[in-house]
N, C-alpha and C positions, 0 to 999 in steps of 0.2 A: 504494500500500500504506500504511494506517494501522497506526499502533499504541494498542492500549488503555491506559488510566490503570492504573496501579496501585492498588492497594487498600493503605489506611494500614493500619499492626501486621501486616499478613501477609509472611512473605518471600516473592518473587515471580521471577521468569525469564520473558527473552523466548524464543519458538518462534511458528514461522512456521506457521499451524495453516491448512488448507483448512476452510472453513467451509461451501461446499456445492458443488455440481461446477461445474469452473472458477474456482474462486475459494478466492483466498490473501491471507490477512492479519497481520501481525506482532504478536502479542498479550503481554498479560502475563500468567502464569500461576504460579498455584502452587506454589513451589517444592518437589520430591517430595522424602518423606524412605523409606529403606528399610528395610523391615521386617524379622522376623525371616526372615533367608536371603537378605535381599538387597543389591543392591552399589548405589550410585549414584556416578555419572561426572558427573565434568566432560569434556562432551563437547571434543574436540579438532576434529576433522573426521568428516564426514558422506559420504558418496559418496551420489549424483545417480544413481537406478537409472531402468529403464523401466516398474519396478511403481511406483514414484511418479508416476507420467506417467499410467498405468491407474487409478489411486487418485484424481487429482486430476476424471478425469473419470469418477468414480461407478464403475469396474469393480470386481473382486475382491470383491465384497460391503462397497463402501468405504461407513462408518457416519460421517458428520461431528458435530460437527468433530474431526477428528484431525489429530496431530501426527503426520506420515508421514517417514519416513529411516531404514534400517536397515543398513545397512554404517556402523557406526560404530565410531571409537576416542576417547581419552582418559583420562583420570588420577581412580583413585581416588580420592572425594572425603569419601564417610562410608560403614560397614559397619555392617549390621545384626547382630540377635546368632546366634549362630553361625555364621557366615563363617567359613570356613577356608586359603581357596585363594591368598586376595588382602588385602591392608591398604592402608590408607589413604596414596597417594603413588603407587602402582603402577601404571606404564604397563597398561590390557589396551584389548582389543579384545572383539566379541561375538560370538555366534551369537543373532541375535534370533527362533529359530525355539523358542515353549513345546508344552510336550506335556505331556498329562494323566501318561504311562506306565501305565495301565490297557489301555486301549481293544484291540481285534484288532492292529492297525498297530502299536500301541509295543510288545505283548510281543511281536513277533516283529522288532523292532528297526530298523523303520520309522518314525521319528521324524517326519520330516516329513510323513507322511502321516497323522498322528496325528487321530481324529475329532472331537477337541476343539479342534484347533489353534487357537491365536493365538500373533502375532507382533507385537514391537516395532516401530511407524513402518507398521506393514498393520492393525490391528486395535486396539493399544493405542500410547502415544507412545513416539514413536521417537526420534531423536537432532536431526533441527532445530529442535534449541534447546538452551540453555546448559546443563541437566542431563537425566540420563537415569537411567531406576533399572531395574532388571535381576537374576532371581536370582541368584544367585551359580554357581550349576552350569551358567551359560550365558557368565559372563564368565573370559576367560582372558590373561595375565599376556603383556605386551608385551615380556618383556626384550631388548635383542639389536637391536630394529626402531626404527626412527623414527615417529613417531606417524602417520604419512602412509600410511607402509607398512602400519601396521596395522589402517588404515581400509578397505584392500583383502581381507580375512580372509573376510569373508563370502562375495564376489563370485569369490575363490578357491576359497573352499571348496566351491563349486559344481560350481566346473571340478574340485578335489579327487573329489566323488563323484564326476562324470562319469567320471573318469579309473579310480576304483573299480571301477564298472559296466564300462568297456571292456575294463582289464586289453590293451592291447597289446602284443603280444610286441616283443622287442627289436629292432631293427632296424626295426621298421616305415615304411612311408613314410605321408604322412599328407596329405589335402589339407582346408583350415579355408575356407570363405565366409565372409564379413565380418570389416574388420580394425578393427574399434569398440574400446570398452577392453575388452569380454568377448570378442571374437575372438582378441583377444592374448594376453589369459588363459590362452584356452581353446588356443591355438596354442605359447605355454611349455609350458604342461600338459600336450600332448602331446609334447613334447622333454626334458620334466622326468622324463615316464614311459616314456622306454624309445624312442622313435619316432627314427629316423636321421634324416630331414628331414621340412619341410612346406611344401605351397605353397600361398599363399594368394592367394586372389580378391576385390578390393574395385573399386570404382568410384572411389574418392577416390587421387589416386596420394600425397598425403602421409599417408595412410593405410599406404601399401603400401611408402613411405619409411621406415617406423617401423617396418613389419612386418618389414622388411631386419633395418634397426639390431637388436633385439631374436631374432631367427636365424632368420627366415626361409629358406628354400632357394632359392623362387621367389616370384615376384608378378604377378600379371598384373590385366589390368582386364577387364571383360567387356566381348565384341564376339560379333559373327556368328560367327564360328569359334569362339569357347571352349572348345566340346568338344572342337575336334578339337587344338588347343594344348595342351591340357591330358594329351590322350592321347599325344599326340610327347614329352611328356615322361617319361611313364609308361605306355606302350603296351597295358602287362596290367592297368592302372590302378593305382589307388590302395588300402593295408592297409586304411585308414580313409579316412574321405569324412565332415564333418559341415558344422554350417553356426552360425551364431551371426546369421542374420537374422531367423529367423520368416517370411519370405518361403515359401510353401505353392508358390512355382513350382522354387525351388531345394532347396526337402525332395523334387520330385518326380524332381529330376534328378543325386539322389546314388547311384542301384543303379547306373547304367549306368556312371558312373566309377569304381567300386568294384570291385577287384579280387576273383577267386573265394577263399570262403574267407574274406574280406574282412566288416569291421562298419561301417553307416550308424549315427553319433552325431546322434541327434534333440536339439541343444542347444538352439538359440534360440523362443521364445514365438511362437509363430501364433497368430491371430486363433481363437477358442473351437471359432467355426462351418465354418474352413475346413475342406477336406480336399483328398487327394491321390489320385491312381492312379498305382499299386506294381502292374507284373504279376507275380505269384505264383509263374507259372515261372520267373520268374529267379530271387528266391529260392532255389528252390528246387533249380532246376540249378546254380548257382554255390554254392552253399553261403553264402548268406550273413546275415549276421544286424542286424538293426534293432533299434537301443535306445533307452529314452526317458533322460531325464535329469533330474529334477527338482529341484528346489535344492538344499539339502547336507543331509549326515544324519552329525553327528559326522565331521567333517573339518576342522575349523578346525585341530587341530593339526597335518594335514601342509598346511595352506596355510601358515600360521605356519614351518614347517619348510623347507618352498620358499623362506618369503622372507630366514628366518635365513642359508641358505646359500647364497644367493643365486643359484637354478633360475631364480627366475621374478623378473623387474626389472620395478617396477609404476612406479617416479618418472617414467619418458620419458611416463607417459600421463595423467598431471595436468596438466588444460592452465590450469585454472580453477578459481580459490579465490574463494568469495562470500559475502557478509556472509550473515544468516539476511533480508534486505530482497530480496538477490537471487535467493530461489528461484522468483519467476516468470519471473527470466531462466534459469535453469538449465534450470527445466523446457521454457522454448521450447526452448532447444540440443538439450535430450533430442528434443523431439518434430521437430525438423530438421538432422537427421543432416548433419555438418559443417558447420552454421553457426559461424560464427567459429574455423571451426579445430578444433572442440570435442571433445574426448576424454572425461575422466573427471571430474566438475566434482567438488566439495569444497564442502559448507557449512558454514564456520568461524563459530562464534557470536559467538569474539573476537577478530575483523576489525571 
């Protein structure tokens, strides 16, 4: 990885910018300044997603070069003119998802589905690198959190809507596939919202170590019997059944663990082109209901809320903090699930 020269008289920041698919380089760039309505951060930390990992190899409509990382936190650093919410010194965190508010989708209060959409770190720059600039009706005030924690908002706020869309009753039992940083997420998330237990399925057992510490009920690893393990614990099955792989073999094996009456949580990204076979009469004799879940839509502040009171504990799953030089390592770990241990990496610009 190189880095570019600077350019004399201009201010400038390093960001770690993909220049065309597969390829990452450390550059100097211009330093943003924000306009009227908007915030610019000194980025703190950055969270390491699997849409960076899609982005870096040309997926999502990824346009180079960009500066891709959107789970980000850090400290108020200059305000444009009329900002309201935030001043200059203030911890916040973001929601890096813009919406026109015109369109079908946003007057009916579908934000993310907005048809203008762009996003900070997917479409425009995002947070690897030392500043970020953001409107201000997208940035929201850290108090309360360590900055770490609040680099987790977005990736919460996911599991926030998720949890939106599901609405499960109290008491519910809950079984979560994959125990990654979004499995764990997604697996507080359902004990933050009402769910008595959950048990979760990983193949990595310090995975499933974590998944304990953090309140799991159960853990198990997948073998030839799993279904029928999984049903000795829960015989009439499981409230909820989702999964946080994108695996299209274990989206097709959550009706039959699913209790009648019961909801399948479609959380984790499958492949565009996959698909599944759902027989229909089950549905439709068991009463049961399939939901998609798509990133967050105005949720940041019950993720923010979860972590003020401490529902959901994101610090056990920081495994890895790296300079803005280490996002080609970051993104290997992304793209091989428990290399070196690897949870939820952090790229810190001032490491």
């Amino acid at each position: 990885m190189t880095a570019t020269p600077r350019k004399s008289g201009v201010q400038t920041m390093p960001a770690a910018v993909i220049t065309a698919p597969g390829q990452v380089e450390v550059r100097e760039l211009p330093r943003p300044h924000p306009g009227p309505g908007e915030v610019r951060i000194r980025v703190h930390g950055t969270g390491v997603c699997g849409t960076d990992l899609h982005l870096l190899h040309g997926h999502f409509g990824a346009k180079f070069p960009l500066v891709p990382g959107h789970e980000i936190s850090g400290v108020v650093d200059e305000v444009g003119p009329g900002v309201r919410n935030v001043r200059e010194g203030d911890p916040v965190t973001l929601d890096p998802n813009l919406w026109c508010g015109q369109c079908h989708a946003c007057q009916r209060g579908l934000f993310q589905h907005c048809e203008h959409h762009e996003a900070l770190g997917v479409t425009l720059p995002g947070g690897f690198a030392a500043f970020a600039v953001c409107p201000a009706t997208n940035v929201y005030p850290a108090h309360g959190l360590t900055l770490d924690q609040a680099a987790f908002a977005e990736p919460l706020g996911c599991v926030a809507w998720g949890m939106t869309r599901l609405r499960p009753r109290p008491g519910a039992s809950a079984l979560v596939f994959g125990a990654g940083a979004i499995g764990l997420l997604l697996m507080q998330g359902l004990l933050a919202s009402g769910c008595s237990e959950v048990t979760v399925v990983d193949p990595v057992q310090d995975r499933l170590d974590l998944a304990r510490q953090l309140g799991a009920a159960h853990t198990l690893r997948p073998h030839d019997r799993l279904r029928e393990e999984l049903l000795d614990l829960r015989p009439h099955g499981y409230d909820v059944t989702s999964e946080a792989t994108g695996v299209p073999a274990v989206v097709a094996g959550l009706p039959e663990l699913t209790a009648t009456l019961g909801s399948v949580l479609v959380f984790g990204v499958a492949p565009e082109e996959a698909t599944v076979a759902i027989r229909p009469y089950d549905l439709f004799q068991r009463d049961l209901t399939v939901l998609g879940s798509f990133a967050l839509n105005q949720t940041v502040p019950l993720a923010l809320e979860w972590l003020r009171a401490g529902r959901v504990n994101v610090e056990p799953l920081i495994t890895h903090r790296l300079p803005l030089a280490g996002v080609p390592d970051a993104l290997n770990m992304k793209a091989h699930p428990g290399l070196a241990g690897a949870q939820k990496v952090l790229i810190t610009p001032g490491l």
